[in-house]
VEXTOR-35323 format. One record per residue (C-alpha): residue number from 0; residue in three letters; x, y, z. Coordinates in Angstrom, 2 decimals. Example, Ala and Ser with C-alpha at 12.3 -4.5 7.8 and 13.67 -1.06 7.14 Angstrom:
residues 2
> num:residu:east:north:up
> 0:ALA:12.30:-4.50:7.80
> 1:SER:13.67:-1.06:7.14
***
This chain:
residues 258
> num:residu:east:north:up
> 0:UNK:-18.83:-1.37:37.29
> 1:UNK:-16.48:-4.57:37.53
> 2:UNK:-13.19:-5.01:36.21
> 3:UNK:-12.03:-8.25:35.17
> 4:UNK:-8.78:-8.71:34.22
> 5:UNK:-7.58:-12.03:31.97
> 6:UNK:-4.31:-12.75:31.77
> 7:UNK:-2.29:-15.34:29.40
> 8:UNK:-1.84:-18.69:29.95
> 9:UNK:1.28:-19.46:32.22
> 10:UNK:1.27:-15.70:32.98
> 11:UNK:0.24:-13.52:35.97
> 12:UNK:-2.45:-15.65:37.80
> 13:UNK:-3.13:-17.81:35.02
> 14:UNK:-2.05:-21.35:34.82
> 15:UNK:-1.59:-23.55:31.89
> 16:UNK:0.99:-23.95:29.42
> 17:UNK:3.74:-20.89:29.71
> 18:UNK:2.93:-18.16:27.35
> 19:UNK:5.84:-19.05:25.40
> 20:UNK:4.30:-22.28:24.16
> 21:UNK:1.00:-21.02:23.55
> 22:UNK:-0.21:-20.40:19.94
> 23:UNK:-2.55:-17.82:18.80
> 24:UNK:-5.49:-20.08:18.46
> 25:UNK:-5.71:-20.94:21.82
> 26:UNK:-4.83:-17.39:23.44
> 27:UNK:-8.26:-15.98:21.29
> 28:UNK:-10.41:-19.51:22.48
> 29:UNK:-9.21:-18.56:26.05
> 30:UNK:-10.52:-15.17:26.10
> 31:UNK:-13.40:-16.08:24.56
> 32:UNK:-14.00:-18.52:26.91
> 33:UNK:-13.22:-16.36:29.82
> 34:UNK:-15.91:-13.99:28.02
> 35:UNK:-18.42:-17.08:28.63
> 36:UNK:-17.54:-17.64:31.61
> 37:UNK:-18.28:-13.47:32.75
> 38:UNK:-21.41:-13.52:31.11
> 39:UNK:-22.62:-16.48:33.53
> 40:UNK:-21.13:-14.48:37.23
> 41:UNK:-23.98:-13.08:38.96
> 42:UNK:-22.89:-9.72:39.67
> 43:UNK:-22.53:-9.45:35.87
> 44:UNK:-25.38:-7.82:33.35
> 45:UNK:-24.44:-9.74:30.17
> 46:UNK:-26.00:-7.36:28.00
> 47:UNK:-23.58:-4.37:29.59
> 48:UNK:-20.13:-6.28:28.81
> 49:UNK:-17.61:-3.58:27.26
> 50:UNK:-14.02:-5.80:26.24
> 51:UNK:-10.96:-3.30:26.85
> 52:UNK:-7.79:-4.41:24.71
> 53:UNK:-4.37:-2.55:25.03
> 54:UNK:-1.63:-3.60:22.87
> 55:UNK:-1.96:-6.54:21.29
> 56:UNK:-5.04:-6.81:23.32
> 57:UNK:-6.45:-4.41:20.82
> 58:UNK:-5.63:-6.10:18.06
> 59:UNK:-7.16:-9.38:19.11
> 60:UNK:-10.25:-7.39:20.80
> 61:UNK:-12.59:-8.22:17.75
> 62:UNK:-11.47:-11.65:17.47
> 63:UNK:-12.46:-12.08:20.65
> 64:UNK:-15.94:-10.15:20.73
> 65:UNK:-16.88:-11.98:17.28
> 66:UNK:-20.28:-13.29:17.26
> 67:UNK:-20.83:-12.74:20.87
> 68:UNK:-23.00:-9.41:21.81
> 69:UNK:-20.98:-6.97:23.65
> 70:UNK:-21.97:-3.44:24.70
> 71:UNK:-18.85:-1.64:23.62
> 72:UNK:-15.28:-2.48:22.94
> 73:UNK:-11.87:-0.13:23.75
> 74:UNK:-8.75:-0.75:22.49
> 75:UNK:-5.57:1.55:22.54
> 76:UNK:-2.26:1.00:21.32
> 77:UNK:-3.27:-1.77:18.72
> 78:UNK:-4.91:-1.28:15.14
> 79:UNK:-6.09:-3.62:11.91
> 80:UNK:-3.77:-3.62:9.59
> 81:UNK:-2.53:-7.01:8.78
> 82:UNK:0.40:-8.34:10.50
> 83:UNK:3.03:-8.13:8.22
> 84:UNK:1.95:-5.01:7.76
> 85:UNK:2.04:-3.97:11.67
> 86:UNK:5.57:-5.73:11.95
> 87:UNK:7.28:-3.83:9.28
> 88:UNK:5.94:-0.55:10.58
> 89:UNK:7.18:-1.83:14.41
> 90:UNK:11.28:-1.98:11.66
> 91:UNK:10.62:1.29:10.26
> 92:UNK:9.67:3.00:13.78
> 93:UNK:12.68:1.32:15.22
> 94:UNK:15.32:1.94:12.51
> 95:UNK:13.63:6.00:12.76
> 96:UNK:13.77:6.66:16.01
> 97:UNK:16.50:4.67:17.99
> 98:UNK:19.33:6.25:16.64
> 99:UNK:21.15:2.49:15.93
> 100:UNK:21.11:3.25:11.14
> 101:UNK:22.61:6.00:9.74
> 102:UNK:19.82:7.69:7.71
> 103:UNK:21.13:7.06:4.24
> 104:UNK:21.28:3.45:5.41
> 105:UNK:17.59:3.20:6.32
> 106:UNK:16.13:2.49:2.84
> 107:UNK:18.47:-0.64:2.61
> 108:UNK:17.89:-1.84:5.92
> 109:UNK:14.06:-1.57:5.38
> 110:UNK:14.33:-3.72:2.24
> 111:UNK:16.05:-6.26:4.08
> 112:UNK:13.51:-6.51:6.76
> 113:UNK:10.73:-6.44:4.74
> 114:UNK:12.19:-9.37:2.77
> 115:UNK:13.09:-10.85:6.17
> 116:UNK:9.14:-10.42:7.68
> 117:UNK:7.83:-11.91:4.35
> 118:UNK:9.40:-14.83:4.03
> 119:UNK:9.03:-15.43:7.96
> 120:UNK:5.38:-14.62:8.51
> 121:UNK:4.09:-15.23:5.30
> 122:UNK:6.28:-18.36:4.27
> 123:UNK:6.18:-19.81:7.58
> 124:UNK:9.60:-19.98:7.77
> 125:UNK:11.98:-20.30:10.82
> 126:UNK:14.42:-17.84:10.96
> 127:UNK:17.55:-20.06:10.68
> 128:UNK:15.34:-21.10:7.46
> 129:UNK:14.89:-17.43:6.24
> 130:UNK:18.96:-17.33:6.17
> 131:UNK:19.71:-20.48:4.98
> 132:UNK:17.23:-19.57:1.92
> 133:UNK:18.79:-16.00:1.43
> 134:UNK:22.17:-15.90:3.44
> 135:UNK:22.06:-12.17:2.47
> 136:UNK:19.34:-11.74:5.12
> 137:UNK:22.08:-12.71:8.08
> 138:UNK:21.65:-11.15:10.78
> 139:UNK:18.60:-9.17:10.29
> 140:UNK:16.70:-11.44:12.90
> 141:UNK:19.22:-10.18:15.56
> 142:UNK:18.53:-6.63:14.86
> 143:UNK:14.41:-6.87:15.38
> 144:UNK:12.99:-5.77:18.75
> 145:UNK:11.89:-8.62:20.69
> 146:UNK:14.00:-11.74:18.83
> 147:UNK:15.13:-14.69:20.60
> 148:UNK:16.68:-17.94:18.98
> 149:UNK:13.27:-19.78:19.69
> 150:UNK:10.32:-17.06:20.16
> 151:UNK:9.60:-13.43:19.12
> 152:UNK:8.29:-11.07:21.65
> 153:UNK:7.73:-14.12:24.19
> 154:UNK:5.86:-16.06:21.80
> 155:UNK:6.57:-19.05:19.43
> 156:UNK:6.95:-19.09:15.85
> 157:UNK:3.66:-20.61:14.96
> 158:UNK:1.94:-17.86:17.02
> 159:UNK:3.54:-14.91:14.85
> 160:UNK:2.56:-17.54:11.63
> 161:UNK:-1.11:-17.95:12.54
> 162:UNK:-1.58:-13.80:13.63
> 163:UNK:-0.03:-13.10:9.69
> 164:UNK:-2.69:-15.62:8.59
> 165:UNK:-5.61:-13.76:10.10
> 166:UNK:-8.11:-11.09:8.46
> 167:UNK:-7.49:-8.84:11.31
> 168:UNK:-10.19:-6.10:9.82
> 169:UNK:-12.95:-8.17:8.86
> 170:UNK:-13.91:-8.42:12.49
> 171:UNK:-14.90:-4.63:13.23
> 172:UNK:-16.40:-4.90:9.78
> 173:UNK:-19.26:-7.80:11.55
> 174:UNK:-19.35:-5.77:15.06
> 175:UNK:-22.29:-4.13:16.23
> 176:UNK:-21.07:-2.40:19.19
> 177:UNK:-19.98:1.31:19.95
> 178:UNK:-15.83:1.33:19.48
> 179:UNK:-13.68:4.07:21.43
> 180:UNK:-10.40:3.95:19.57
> 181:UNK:-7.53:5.21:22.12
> 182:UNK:-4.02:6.60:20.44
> 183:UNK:-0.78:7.80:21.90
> 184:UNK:0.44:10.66:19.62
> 185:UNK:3.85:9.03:20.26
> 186:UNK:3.13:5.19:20.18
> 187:UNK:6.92:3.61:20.13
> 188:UNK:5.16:0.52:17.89
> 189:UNK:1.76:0.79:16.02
> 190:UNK:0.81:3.08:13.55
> 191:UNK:-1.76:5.75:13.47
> 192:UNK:-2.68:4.91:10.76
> 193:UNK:-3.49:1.36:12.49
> 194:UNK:-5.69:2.84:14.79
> 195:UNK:-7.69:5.12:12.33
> 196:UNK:-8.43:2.14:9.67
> 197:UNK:-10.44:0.85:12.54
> 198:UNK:-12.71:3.95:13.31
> 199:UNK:-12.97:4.70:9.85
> 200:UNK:-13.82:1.74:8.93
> 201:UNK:-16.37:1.21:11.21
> 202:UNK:-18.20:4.48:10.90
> 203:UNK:-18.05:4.12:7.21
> 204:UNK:-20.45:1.24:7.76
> 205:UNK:-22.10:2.57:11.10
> 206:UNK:-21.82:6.71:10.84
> 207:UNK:-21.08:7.43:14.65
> 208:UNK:-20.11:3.98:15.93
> 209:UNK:-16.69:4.92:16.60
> 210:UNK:-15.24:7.38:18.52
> 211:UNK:-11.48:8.47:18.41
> 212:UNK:-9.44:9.62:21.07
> 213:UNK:-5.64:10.97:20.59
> 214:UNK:-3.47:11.69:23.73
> 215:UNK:-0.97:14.37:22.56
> 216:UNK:2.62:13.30:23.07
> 217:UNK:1.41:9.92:24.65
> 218:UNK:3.50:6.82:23.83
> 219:UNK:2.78:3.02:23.55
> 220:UNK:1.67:3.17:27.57
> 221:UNK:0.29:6.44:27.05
> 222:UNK:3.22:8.68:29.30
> 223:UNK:3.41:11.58:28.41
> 224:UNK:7.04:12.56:26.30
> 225:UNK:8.24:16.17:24.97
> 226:UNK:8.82:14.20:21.52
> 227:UNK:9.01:10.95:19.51
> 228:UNK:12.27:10.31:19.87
> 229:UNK:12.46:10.80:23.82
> 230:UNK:9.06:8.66:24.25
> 231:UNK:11.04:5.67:22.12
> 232:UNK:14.45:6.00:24.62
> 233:UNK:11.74:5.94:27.89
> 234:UNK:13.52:9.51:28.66
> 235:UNK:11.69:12.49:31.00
> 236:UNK:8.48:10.81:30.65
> 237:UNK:5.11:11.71:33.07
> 238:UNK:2.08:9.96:33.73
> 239:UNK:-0.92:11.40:34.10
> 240:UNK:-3.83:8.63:34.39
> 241:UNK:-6.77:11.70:33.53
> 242:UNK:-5.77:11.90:30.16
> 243:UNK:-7.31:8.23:29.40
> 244:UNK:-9.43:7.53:32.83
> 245:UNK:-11.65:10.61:32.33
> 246:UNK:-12.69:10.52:28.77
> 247:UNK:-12.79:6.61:28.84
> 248:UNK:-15.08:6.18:32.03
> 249:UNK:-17.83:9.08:30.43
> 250:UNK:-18.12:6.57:27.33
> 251:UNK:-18.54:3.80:29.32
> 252:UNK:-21.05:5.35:31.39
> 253:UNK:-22.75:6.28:28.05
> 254:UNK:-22.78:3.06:26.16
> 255:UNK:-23.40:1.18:28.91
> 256:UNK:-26.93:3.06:30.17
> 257:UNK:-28.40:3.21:27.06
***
């Protein structure tokens, strides 16, 4: 087997324009052309590709295997539910399990979050626009993992705008390939639920197309935790690299000598 790795523009070995800059067009027509570009190296068998996607890797994977025939795709730590969808449940994980509401606070905080998200993702609103629209909604953008005053989680506005814009299902829907789906039992950020609409989904339409795999206790980088709330606070955490190397390699091995 060969392992290529693709990082984003500006980061790791990459070059371009820094990641911070980069919209979410482009990142999927770079990986799809660095897809191209695999299927063309001679020690490659274009027919075996498998695409692994961790993260938000996983939830671009079938963006970036549309159309093109792949032998298998792997994603862990990413589902398909839309992206407002995914970044209220990254709120309602955070106000849970980091200690920072009171819990008979968490019901208001929620609703001004989810009014927050909306209006940013959906309206296409900056958030010094969100607050200037609804001044009742200052300071929520302070309180969400990842903010800055000009990106979110590294990344511009308009890439956040164009991932809430995209049918992020309909993909896996069109794929012909055998899926593994990989989930940590204590992912600090997507959902399970995220993760299962994509096996079910897919076996509904090809019965035995997917296959799921659930790491007790694992979290978003799939350590090992004694409990939710531990795994969220990085506290006593383990690593044990069998848990996902073993099962992951024997379907590889499978899909790939068929």
């Amino acid at each position: 087997m060969v392992l290529i790795r693709v990082d984003r523009s500006g980061t790791g070995d990459s070059e371009g324009v820094p990641c911070d800059q980069l919209d979410h067009d482009a990142e999927i027509a770079h990986y799809r052309a660095a897809l191209k570009v695999l299927a063309r190296h001679p020690w490659i068998d274009p027919r075996r590709i498998v695409l692994y996607g961790s993260s938000l890797g996983a939830t671009n994977a079938a963006l970036v295997a549309e159309g093109y025939p792949v032998a298998g795709l792997v994603v862990q730590g990413g589902g398909a539910l839309s992206y407002l969808e995914r970044m209220i449940n990254f709120d309602s994980i955070n106000l849970e399990r980091a200690g920072k509401v009171r819990p008979e606070h968490f019901t208001r905080e929620m609703a001004r979050r989810v009014a927050f998200q909306h209006a940013y993702l959906i309206g296409r609103k900056t958030p010094a626009q969100v607050v200037a629209a609804n001044p009742a909604l200052a300071g929520v953008w302070q309180g969400i993992l990842g903010t800055e005053p000009t990106n979110h989680y590294g990344r511009p506005f308009a890439w956040h705008w164009q991932m809430a814009s995209k049918d992020l299902i309909g993909p896996w829907t069109r794929l012909k390939a055998p899926v593994l789906v990989v989930y940590g039992e204590y992912d600090q950020y997507e959902t399970r639920r995220g993760h299962r609409l994509i096996v079910d989904t897919v076996n509904a339409l090809r019965p035995g197309a997917a296959t799921w795999l659930e790491i007790p206790k694992a979290d978003h980088d799939l350590d090992v935790y004694p409990d939710a709330r531990a795994a969220y606070r990085n506290q006593g955490g383990r690593r044990d690299h069998s848990l996902f190397v073993t099962p992951v390699v024997k379907w590889l091995k499978r899909v790939t000598t068929r």
